[in-house]
N, C-alpha and C positions, 0 to 999 in steps of 0.2 A: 823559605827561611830555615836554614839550621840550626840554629840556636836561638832560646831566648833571649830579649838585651840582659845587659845587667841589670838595668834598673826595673825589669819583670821580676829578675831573681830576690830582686833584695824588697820588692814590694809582696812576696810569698813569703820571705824569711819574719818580714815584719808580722805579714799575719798571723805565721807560726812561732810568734815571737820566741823567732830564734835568732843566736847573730854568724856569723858567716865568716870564714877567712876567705880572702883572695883566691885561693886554689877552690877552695871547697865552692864559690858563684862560681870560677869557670867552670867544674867539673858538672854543677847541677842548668848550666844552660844549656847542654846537652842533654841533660837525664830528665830534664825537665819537658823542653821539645819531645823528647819523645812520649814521655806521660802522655802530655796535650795529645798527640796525634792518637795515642790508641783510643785516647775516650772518643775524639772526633769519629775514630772508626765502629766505635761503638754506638754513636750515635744516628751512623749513617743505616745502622742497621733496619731492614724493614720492619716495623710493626704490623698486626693483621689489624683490620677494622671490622673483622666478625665478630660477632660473640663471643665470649668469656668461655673457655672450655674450664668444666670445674673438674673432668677428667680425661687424660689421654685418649681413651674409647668413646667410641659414638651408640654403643648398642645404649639401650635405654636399659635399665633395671628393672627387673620384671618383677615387682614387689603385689601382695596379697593387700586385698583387702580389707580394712580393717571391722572387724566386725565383734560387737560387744558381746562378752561371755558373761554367763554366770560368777559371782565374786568365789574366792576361794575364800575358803573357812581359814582359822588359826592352824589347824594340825597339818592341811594341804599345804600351807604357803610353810613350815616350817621344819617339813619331812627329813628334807636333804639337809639342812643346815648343820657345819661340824656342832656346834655349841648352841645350845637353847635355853633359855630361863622361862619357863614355863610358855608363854605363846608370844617370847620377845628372842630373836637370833642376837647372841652375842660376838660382838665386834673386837679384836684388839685395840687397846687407845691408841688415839695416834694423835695427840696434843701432848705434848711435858707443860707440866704444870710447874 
């Protein structure tokens, strides 16, 4: 099939309720047929039925252990911070009131 009929075209135009001159259905039974076909080709495309890759790489991530420290005090945790009000790091606002 080359072309969509017309009454495919005017049953899209309805969806998109849109309305349609003469020239503009013949023009889109053509442009339409061809939509259809690349999704088909899209469709045809092979899916894997492996597992889910959640990254391109298959090496595994070589992550540590986690293992429980000692807590840090107020002056440790607030050494590096630009702004401090006494053993609280100050943040610019970032709400407008």
């Amino acid at each position: 099939m080359d072309k969509l009929s017309r009454k495919e075209v005017l049953h899209v135009a309805h969806l998109a309720r849109i309305s349609l001159t003469e020239e503009e259905i013949e023009k889109f039974r053509g442009d339409l047929k061809i939509l259809m076909d690349d999704i088909d080709k899209i469709k045809d495309v092979k899916d894997f039925d492996d597992e889910m890759m959640y990254t391109p790489i298959n090496d595994n991530a070589r992550l540590r252990e986690d293992v429980v420290g000692d807590m840090l005090n107020a002056k440790e945790t607030t050494i590096n911070a630009p702004k401090k009000n006494g053993s609280f790091i100050e943040v610019p606002v970032m709400i407008n009131e």
